[in-house]
Structures are given as C-alpha cells and as structure tokens.
DRENRO-477002 format. One line per field, with one value per residue (C-alpha): residue number from 1; z, x, y; residue in three letters. Coordinates in nm, 3 decimals. Each point is the difference from the previous one (the first is absolute). Layout:
BEGIN
num = c(NUM ...)
zz = c(Z ...)
xx = c(X ...)
yy = c(Y ...)
residuo = c(ALA ...)
end
This chain:
BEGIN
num = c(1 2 3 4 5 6 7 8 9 10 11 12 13 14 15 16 17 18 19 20 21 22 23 24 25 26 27 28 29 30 31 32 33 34 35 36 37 38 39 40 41 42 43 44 45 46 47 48 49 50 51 52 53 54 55 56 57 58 59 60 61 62 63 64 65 66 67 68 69 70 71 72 73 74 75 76 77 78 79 80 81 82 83 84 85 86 87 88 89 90 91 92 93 94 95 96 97 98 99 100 101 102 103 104 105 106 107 108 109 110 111 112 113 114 115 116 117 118 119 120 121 122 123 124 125 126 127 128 129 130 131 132 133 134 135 136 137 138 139 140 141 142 143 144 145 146 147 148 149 150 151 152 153 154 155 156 157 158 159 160 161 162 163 164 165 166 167 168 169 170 171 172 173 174 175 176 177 178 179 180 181 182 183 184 185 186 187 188 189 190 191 192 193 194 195 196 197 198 199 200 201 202 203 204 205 206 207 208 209 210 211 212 213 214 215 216 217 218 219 220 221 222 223 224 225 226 227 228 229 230 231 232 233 234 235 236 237 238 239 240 241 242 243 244 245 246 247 248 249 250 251 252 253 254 255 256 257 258 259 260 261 262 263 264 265 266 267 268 269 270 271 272 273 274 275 276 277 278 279 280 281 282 283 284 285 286 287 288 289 290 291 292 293 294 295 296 297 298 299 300 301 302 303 304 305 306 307 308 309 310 311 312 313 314 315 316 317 318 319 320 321 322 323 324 325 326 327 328 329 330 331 332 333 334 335 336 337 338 339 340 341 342 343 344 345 346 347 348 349 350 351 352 353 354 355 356 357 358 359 360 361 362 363 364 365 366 367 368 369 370 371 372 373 374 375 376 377 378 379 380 381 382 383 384 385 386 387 388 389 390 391 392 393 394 395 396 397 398 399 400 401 402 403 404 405 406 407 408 409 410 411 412 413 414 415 416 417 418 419 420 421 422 423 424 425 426 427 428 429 430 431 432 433 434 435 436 437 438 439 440 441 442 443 444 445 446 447 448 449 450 451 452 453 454 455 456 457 458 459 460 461 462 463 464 465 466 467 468 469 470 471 472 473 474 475 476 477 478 479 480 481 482 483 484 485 486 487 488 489 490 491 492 493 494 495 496 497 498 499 500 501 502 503 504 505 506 507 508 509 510 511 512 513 514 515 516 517 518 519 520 521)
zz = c(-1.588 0.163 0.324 0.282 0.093 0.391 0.139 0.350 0.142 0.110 0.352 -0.004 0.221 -0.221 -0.126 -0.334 -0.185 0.220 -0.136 -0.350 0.003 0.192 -0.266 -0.292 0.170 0.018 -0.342 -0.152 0.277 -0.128 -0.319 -0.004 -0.252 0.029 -0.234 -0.377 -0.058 0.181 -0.202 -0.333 0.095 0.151 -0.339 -0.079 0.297 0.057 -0.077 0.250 0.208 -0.040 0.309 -0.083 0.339 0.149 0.021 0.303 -0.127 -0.048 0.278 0.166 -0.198 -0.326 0.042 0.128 -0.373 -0.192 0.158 0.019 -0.235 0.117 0.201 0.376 0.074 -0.247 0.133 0.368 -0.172 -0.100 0.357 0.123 -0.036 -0.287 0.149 -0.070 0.383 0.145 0.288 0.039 -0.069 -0.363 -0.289 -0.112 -0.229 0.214 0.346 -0.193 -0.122 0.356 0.130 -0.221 -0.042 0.404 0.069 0.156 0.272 0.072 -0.204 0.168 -0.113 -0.261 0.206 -0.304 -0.050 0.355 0.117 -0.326 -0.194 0.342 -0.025 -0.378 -0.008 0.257 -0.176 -0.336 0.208 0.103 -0.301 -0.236 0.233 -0.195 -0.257 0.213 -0.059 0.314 -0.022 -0.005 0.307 0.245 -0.058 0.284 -0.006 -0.013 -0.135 -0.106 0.276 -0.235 0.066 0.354 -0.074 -0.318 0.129 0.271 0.098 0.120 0.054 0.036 0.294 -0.095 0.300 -0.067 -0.036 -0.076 -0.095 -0.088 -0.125 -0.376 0.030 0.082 0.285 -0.134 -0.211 0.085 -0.083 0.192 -0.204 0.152 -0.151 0.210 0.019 0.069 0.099 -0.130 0.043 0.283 -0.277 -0.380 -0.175 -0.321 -0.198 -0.325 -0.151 -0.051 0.262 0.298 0.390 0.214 0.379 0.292 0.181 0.325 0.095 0.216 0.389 0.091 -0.222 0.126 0.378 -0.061 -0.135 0.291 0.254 -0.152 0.060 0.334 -0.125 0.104 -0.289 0.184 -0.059 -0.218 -0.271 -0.320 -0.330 -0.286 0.223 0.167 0.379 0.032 0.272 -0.147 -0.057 -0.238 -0.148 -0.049 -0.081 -0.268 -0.149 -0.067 -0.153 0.283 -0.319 -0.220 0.226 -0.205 -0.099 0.202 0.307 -0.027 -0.028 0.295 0.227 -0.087 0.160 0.330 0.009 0.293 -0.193 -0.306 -0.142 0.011 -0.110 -0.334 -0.084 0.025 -0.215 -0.244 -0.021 -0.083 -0.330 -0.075 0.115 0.365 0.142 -0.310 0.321 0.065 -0.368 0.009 0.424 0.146 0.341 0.208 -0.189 0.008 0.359 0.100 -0.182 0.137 0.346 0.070 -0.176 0.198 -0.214 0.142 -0.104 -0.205 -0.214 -0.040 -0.117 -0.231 -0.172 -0.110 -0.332 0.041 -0.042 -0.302 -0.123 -0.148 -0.355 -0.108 -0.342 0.109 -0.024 -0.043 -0.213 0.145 -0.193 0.176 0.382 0.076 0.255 0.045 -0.160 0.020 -0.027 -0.054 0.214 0.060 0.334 -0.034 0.289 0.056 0.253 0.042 0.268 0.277 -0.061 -0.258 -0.201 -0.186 -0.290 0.123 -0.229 -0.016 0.320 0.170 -0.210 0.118 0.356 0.135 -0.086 0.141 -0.146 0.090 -0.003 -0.148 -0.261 -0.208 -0.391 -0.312 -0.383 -0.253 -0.374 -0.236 -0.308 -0.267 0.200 -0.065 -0.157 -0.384 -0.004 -0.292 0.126 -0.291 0.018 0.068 0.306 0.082 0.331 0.166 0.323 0.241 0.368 0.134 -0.309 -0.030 0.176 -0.278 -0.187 0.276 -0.010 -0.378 -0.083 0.328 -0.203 -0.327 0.140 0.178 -0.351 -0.154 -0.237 -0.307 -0.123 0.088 0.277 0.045 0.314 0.068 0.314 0.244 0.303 0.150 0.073 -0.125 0.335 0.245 -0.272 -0.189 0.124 -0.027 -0.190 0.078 -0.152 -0.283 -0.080 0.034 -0.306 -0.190 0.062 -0.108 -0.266 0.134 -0.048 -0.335 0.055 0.282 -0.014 0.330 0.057 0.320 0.008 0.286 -0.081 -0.277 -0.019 -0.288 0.139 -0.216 0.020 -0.122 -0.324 -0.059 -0.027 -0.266 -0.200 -0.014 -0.084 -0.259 -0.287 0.115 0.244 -0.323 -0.110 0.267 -0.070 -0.333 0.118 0.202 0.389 0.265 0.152 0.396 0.252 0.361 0.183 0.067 -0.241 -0.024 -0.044 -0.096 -0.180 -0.200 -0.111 -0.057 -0.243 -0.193 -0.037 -0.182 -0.214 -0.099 -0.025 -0.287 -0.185 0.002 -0.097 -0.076 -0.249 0.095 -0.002 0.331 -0.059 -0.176 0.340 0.247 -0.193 0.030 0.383 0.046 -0.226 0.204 0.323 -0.169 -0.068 0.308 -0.069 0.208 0.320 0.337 0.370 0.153 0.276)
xx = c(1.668 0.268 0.120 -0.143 0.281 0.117 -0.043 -0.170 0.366 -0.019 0.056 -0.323 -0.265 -0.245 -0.088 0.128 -0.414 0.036 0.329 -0.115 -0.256 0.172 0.284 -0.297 -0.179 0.315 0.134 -0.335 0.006 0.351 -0.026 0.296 0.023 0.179 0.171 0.023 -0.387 -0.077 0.296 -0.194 -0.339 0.090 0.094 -0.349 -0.112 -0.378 -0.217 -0.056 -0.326 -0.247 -0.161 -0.245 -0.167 0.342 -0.107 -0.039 -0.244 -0.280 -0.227 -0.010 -0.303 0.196 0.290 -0.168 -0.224 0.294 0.206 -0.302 0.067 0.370 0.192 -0.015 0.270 -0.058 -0.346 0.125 0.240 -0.274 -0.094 0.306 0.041 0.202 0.259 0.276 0.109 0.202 -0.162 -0.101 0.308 -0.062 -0.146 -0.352 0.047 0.246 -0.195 -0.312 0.200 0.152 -0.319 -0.131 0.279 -0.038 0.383 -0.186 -0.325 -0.049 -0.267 0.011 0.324 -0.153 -0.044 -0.085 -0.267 -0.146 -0.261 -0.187 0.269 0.065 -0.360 0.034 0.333 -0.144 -0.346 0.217 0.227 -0.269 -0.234 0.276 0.179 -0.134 0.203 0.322 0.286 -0.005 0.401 0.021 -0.157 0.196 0.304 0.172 -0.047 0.412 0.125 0.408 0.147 0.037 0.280 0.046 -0.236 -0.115 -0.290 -0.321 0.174 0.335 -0.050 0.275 -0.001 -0.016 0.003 -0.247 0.164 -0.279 -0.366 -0.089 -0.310 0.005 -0.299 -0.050 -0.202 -0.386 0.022 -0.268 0.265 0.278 0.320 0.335 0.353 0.095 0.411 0.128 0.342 0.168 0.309 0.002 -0.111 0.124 -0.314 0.019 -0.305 -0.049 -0.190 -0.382 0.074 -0.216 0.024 -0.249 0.015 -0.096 -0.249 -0.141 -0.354 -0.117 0.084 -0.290 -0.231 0.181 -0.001 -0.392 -0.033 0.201 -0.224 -0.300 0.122 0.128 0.343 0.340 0.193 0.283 -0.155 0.181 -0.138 0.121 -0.035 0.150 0.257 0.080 -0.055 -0.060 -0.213 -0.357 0.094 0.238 -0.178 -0.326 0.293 0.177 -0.119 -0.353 -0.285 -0.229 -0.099 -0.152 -0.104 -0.054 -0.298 0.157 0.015 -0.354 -0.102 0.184 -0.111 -0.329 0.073 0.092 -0.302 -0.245 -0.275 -0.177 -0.108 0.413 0.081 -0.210 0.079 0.379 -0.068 -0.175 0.252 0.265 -0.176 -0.052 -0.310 -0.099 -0.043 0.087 0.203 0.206 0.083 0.365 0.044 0.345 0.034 -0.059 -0.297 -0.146 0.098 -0.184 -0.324 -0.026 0.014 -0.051 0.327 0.271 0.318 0.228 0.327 0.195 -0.368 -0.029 0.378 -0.014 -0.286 0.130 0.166 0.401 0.042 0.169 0.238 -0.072 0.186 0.085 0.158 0.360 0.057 0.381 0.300 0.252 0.231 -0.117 -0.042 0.262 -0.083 -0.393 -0.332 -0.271 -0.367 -0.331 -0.221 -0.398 -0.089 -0.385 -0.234 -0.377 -0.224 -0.283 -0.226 0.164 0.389 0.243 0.100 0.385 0.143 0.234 0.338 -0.051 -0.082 0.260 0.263 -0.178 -0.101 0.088 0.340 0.289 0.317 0.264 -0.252 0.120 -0.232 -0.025 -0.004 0.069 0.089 -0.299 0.179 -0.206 -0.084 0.111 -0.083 0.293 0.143 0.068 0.344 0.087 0.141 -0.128 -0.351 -0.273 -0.231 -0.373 -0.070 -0.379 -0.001 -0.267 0.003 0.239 -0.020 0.298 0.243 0.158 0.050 0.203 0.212 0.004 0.140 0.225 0.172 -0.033 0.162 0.259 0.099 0.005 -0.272 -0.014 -0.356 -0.294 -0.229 -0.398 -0.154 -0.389 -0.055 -0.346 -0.174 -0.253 0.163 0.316 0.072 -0.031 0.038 0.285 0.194 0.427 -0.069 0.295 0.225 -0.281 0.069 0.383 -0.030 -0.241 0.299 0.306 -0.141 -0.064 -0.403 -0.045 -0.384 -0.211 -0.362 -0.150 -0.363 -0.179 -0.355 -0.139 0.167 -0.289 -0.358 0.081 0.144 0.364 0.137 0.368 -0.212 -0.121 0.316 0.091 -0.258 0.045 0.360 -0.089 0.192 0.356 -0.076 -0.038 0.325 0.173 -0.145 0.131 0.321 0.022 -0.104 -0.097 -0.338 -0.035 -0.271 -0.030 -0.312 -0.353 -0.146 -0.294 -0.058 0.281 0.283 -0.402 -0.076 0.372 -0.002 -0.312 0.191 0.280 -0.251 -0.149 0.351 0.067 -0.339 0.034 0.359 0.129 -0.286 -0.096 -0.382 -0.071 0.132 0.334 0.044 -0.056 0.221 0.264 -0.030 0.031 0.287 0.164 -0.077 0.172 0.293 0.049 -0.071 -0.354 0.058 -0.232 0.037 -0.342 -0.202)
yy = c(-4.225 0.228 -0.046 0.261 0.223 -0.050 0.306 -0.144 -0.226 -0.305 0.074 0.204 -0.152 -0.131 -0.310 -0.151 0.103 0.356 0.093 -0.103 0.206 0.297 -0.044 0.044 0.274 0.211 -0.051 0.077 0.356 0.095 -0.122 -0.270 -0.262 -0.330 -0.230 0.049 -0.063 0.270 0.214 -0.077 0.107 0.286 0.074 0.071 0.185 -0.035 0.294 0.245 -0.069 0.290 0.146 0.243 -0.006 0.126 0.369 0.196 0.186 -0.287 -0.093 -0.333 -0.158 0.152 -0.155 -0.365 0.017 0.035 -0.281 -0.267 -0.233 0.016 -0.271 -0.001 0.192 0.283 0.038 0.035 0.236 0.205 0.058 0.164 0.386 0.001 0.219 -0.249 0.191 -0.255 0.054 -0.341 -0.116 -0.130 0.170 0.007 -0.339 -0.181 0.035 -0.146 -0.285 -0.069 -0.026 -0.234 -0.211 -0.016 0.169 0.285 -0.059 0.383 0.122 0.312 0.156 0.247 0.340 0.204 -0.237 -0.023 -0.200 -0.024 -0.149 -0.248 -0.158 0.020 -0.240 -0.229 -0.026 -0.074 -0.219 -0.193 0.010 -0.134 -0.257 -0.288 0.122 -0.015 -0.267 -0.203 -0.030 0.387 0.073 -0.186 0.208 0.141 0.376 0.151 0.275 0.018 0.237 0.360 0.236 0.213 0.284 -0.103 -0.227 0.062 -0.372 0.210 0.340 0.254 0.254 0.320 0.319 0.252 0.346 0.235 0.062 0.353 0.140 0.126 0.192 0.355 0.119 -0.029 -0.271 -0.269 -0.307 -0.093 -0.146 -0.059 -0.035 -0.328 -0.062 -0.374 -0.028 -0.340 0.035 -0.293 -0.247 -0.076 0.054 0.205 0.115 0.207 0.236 -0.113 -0.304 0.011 -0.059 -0.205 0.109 -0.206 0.217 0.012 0.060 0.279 -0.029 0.135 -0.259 -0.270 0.111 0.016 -0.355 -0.064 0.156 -0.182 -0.336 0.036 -0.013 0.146 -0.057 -0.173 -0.364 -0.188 -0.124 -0.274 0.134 -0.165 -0.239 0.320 0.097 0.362 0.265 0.044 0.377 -0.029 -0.273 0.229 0.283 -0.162 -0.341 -0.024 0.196 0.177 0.261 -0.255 -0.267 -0.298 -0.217 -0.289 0.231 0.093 -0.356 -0.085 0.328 -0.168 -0.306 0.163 0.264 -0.107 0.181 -0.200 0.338 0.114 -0.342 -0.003 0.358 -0.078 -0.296 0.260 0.192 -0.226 -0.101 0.362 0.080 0.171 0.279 0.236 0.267 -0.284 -0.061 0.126 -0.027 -0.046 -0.262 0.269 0.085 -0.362 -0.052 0.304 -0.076 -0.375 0.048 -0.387 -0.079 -0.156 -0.153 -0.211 0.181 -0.253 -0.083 0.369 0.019 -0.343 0.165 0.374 0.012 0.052 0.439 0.037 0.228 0.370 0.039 0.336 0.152 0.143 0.402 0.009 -0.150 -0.149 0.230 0.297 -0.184 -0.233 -0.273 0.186 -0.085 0.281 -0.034 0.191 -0.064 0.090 -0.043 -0.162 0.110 0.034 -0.058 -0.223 -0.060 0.239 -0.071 0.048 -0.257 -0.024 -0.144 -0.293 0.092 0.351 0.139 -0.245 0.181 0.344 -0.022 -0.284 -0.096 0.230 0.076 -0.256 -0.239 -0.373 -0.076 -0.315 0.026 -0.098 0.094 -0.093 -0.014 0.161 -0.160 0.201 0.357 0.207 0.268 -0.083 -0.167 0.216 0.350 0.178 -0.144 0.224 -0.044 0.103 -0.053 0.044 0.006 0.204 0.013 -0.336 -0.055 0.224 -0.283 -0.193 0.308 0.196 -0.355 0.015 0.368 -0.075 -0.272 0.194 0.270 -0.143 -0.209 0.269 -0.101 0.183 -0.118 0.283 -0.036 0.056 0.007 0.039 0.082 0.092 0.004 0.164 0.400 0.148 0.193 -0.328 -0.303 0.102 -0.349 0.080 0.336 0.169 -0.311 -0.041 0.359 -0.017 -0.282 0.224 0.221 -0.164 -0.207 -0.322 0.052 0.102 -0.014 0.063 0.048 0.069 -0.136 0.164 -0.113 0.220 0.329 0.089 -0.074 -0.222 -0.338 -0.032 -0.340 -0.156 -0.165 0.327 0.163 -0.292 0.077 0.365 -0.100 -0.305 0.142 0.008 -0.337 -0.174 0.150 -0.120 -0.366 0.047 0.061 -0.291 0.138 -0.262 0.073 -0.049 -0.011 -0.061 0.075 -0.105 -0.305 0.004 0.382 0.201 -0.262 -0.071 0.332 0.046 -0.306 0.109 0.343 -0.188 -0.167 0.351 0.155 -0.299 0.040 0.372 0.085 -0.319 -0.080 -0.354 -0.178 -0.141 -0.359 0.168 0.218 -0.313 -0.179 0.272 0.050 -0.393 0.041 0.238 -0.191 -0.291 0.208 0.101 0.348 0.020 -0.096 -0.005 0.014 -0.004 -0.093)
residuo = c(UNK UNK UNK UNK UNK UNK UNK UNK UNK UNK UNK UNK UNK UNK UNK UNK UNK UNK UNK UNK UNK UNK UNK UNK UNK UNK UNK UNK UNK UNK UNK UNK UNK UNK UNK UNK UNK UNK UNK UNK UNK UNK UNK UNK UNK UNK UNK UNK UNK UNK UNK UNK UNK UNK UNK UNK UNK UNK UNK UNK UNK UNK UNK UNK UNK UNK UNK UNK UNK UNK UNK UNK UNK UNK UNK UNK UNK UNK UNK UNK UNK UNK UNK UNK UNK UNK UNK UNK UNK UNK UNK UNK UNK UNK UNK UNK UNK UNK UNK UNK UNK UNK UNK UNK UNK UNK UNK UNK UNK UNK UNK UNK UNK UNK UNK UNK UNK UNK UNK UNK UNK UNK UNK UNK UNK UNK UNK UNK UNK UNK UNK UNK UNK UNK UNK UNK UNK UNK UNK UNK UNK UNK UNK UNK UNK UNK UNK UNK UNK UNK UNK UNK UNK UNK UNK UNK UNK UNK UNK UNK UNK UNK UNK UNK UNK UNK UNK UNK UNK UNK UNK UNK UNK UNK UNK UNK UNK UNK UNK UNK UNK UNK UNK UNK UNK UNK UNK UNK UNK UNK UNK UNK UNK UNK UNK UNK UNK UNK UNK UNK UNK UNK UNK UNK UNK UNK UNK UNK UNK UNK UNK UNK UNK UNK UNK UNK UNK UNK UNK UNK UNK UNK UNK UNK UNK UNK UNK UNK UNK UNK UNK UNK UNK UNK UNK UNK UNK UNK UNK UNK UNK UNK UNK UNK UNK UNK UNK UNK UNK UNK UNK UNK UNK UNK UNK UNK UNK UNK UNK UNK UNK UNK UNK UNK UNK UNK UNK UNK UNK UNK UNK UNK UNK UNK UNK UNK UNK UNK UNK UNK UNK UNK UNK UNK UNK UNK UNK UNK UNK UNK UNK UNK UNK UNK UNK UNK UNK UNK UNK UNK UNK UNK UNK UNK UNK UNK UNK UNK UNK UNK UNK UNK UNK UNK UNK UNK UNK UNK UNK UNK UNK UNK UNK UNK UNK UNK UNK UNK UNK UNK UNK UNK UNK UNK UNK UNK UNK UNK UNK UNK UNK UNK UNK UNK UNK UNK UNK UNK UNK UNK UNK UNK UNK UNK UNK UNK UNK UNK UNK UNK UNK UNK UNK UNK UNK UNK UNK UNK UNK UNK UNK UNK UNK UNK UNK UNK UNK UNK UNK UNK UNK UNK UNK UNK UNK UNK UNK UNK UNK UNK UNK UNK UNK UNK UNK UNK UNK UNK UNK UNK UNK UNK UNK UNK UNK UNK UNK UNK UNK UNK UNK UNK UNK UNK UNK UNK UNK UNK UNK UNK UNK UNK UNK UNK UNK UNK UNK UNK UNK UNK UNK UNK UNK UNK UNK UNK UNK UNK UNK UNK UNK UNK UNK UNK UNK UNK UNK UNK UNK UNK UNK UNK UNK UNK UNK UNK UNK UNK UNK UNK UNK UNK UNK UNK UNK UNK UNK UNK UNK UNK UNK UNK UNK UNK UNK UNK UNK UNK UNK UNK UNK UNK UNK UNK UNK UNK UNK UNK UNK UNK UNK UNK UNK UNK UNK UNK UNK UNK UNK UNK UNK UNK UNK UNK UNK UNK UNK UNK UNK UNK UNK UNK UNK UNK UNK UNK UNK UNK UNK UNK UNK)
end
C-alpha cells in the first residue's frame, strides 16, 4: 500500500492517529495520490458515481427513495438541496460525507434546505449510526485555511458602493443592481463565479428581541471563543429567522407554563401550533409569554447565520476592482409586521453605502461562458435570473467573442421589469445579442413564459445545438429551470427527431459535455 501524502506537517497539533487521518481525509478531498501504487491505479480511474437524486427539481421524499439502498453518506447526500451552492461551505456530496465521516458536527448548514432537510440529516444521522466506523467519528473537525476572500473561513471586505432599484415605478417587485467595491482586498472572480455576503439582520427585529428579554444589547456575551455585546451577536452571528429545533427545545426548558413548555417541545419535532410553523424568535418569544432564556443558553442554541450566495452580474473585464449583483429584496408581512429577506434586504435597506461588508468569491463549477470564442451561447434567464448572463455577454463582449449569442429573457411587465434594458438593447444593437426573445407573462391575457418562447422557436434552437451552442440556465429549480428542461426534451423529439430515451440520453450528453449547464436555487 502507498504511503499517505503529508499534507497536515508535523508541527501541526495533532496526535500521531489525528494527523494520519487528517493527512487521508485531505488527500481523498483534493484528490492527491502518494507513492507509485497510487500512480498505477490512478491509471484506471474509478467510474464516475451516479447520483440521480442530485436534481433540484425532485422533492425531499424523491430524492431519499432513490438513494435508499445507497451508503450512508450518499443517503445524507440525498437530503441536502442539491444546489451544489457553496453556501455551506462544501458541496452537496462533500458536506454529506463530512458529516458522516464526523469532520463536520453542524447539521444545520444547508439553508436551501431549511428545517426539513435539518431534521432529515439528523434523523438519518441517527438512524444509520450503527453503521458508522467508530475510528471515523472521533476526528477532529478542521478545515485547511482557503485563500483571503476565497473562503466563508476568510472573507474579504468589500465597501458597498450602490444599490439601485431596476424596476420602474408600478412594478410589484423590487430588484436592485448592488455595486461592491474591492479594491481594498485581492480577490478576483470571473464570469459565472458567485459572491456570498455576510449580512446583517434587521435593527429593528433585533431591537425587539431585545426589548422582550429585558436586554440592552451592551452585555457581553461568548459565542464561539469570542466575547462580543449581545447586539451584534443577535446582529451578525446567529439565526433569529430560523430559530432552530435545539432552541425550541431549550425555550421549553425555561417556560414556567407546562402548556408553553409541551407546545415548544411540539414544535421542535415538527408538529404545533400549525401559525407557528415557520415563526422567527421574535415570533416564538411573543407567543410564550412564560419564556425566560438565560442569554448564553438562548445563544448556544441558535444555529450560526450563514452566509447569502448570489450569482455575479458583471465581468471583471468590464469592472475592474468591482463585483455587481442583482438583487430581490424579499418582504411580506405576517401577523402585523413586515418581515425581510436576510441577504437581500440587508443589501437594500439596511446596509449604506460605504458600509464594510464581509464576503467572499464562490468558483463556479463549470458555469461560464464557452471557452471557445466562436462558440455559440443560449442563455435563459427570467427575472434575477438575468445575473450570470449580464456577467456573461460582459466578458463576451469585452473579448471580443466572435461566437453568436441568445438570450431569453422575462418577467412579469415590459414597462417596469425590463431588468438593464437600455444595455440589453445596446447589445441587440451592436451585435453582441444575436437573439433575444422577450417573455412578459402579465402583459396579455395569455401567460407567455421563457419555455414558451423556446418552443415557439424549436426549429432554429436545434440548429444552434447542431452547431455546437452551450445551453445556460439560472433561475428558479423547481419551477422554471423544470419546465425549461422538459422544453429541451420537446425541442429534441420535435426537430431533432429523437424517441424519448434517444432525447434523455442527448441532454445528459450535453450536460456531460459541458454544454448544459445550471445555476439554480
């Protein structure tokens, strides 16, 4: 057997079994070999794992069938979101596996996934531990320190610039054109990368958890060997949004009402009071009167606020030392106050410009433009959807790319939703957009989607596939990026001729090539 490569030193820390284990762990992550065993059987490199519950698209219970007679790890897989995001700070497959293996003890780093795929992962966790290697477990959770601003380990500081509406006056959504300065920092990015952001919560939800515990905000508090005021601890570092199942349990514990106490409980296996089903802190604080936390319980038991990921809206090429973003701010209002999105309406309202704000560069995973110049591009993209694409004919522009371009873009009305019109148009103008088909769903009786424009267009899309265009989509999952796929699939049993099973096999052919490529959440 081949030596394991030393990539923990010898002066780390650990024990002799730790480092051997560390040292096996990361060559398996980065895929290093070691020693001339490992040289020859890389010459036969294993054959790829199929996933086929790694679709957005598929509902929890969907995605759990198809992966149960799977190992461990691919089952807990399964349970993520499938967004491969990064949000979590490993993909899909590789925060499963970190779990499992015992490297990672948060269970509740999946955002996309929320509380349902949180219970689901401990409920797996717990219903296959028998299965667990006992030597596996007992590693230390660490992480190899990532680049400055390539990591959610070591963000970057970015200064916001600018967040100005994109919609006209009527519209019913609110989008904004967010500009990040980082020209204080080295961090580079590319087209189709994205950016996570460090947000803050609202100031006035926080002051109002403050006011219900008796609090000022100035206590200091320790949070993760850190000693910090309560308010910027509420502010900044853990979940008041999405309070955990772990901080219901323990608001339980401190109710002086048995009634309060058991519906807590009830609520923290998923059950309840069905109003209280999706309740913030403040929410929870409110309707259990009894309830009185002892501050570092209440802070020990809130999941750590992760960060907001978005797809980047600019090249590099075109915005030296910036990074833009497009942003919907994500407001409604529930029981007699407004409620905000986290990321977006900190970028929107909350967050002023010259305001510091952490962040950090996301590398896609093959989401960019085609590295051939004089490849052609489709790119489908309604509402935010639009973000990658901007970034994408940016960079396809500014190379001077020779290889024709195909945007699909909608929203809900041309005269308030047209997002960047004027410098969509200007590329309609000079060339850059060969294509544009326009899909405005409210501005006729008839709803007229982006799939629907492919379909009315099916003949020369299949062209274009024949001469070798890469197909892009960023948007919704489960609805749009869905209907969009089974588009394609008509689009190659209509003009391209194919059975079923001949145009399935194409598409997974083309997603294999690199020439079908998502960004979804």
């Amino acid at each position: 057997m081949a030596p394991l490569p030393q990539i923990v030193p010898e002066t780390a820390p650990f024990s002799t079994e730790q480092r051997a284990w560390l040292n096996g762990f990361f060559a398996a992550y980065l895929g290093v070999n070691g020693g001339a065993g490992a040289t020859e059987a890389s010459a036969e490199p294993a054959e790829p794992e199929d996933f086929p519950w790694h679709d957005a698209a598929l509902s929890l219970a969907e995605r759990l069938e198809l992966a149960k007679d799977s190992k461990p790890e691919r089952q807990l897989m399964a349970a993520m979101a499938q967004l491969d995001c990064g949000q979590c700070g490993y993909l899909c497959q590789t925060y499963a596996e970190a779990v499992w293996s015992g490297a990672e003890a948060d269970m509740g780093r999946c955002v996309p996934g929320g509380k349902e795929t949180q219970r689901k992962v401990k409920e797996l966790v717990n219903a296959l531990e028998p299965m667990r290697d006992g030597s596996a477990v007992a590693a230390p959770s660490v992480k190899p320190a990532g680049q400055v601003g390539f990591s959610r380990e070591r963000p970057a500081l970015a200064t916001l610039v600018d967040a100005h509406p994109l919609n006209r006056p009527g519209s019913e959504k609110d989008v904004r054109h967010v500009v990040l300065d980082l020209s204080a920092s080295d961090v580079a990015y590319e087209a189709g990368d994205s950016l996570g952001v460090f947000a803050r919560k609202d100031p006035q939800l926080v002051q109002a958890v403050l006011d219900r515990l008796g609090a000022t905000g100035e206590e200091m508090v320790g949070l993760d060997h850190e000693a910090l005021p309560l308010r910027q601890a509420l502010l900044s570092k853990v979940d008041i949004a999405r309070p955990s199942d772990e901080c219901m349990l323990f608001l339980a514990t401190r109710a002086f009402n048995g009634e309060e106490a058991l519906q807590l409980q009830a609520l923290a296996s998923g059950e309840g009071p069905p109003e209280l089903a999706e309740a913030d802190l403040l929410d929870l604080l409110q309707a259990f009167p009894s309830v009185s936390p002892s501050l570092p319980g209440l802070l020990k038991s809130l999941d750590r606020l992760q960060p907001r990921l978005y797809s980047i809206a600019s090249s590099p090429k075109a915005h030296p030392h910036e990074v833009h973003l497009t942003v919907s701010a994500v407001r409604w209002n529930t029981k007699d106050r407004t409620r905000t999105g986290i990321g977006s309406c900190y970028l929107a309202d909350f967050a002023k410009p010259g305001d510091v704000i952490p962040v950090f560069v996301q590398k896609s995973h093959g989401f960019a433009p085609p590295a051939d110049d004089g490849a052609p591009a489709i790119m489908v993209g309604p509402g935010t959807g639009i973000a990658p694409f901007r970034a994408f004919l940016e960079e396809r522009d500014a190379r001077g790319a020779k290889g024709k371009n195909w945007l699909f873009f909608g929203d809900q009305k041309r005269t308030t939703d047209f997002l960047y019109e004027d410098q969509i148009m200007d590329w309609q103008r000079r060339g850059v957009l060969s294509r544009l088909d326009l899909a405005f769903s409210r501005d006729q009786a008839e709803k007229i989607y982006v799939q629907t424009r492919m379909r009315e267009n099916a003949d020369e899309l299949w062209a274009w596939f024949e001469q070798g265009a890469h197909f892009y989509v960023c948007g919704d999952a489960k609805r749009m990026a869905k209907d969009v796929e089974t588009a394609l699939m008509d689009i190659a049993m209509g003009p391209g001729g194919r059975g079923a099973t001949e145009a399935k096999a194409w598409l997974d052919g083309l997603a294999k090539a690199g020439r079908y490529q998502r960004d979804v959440y």
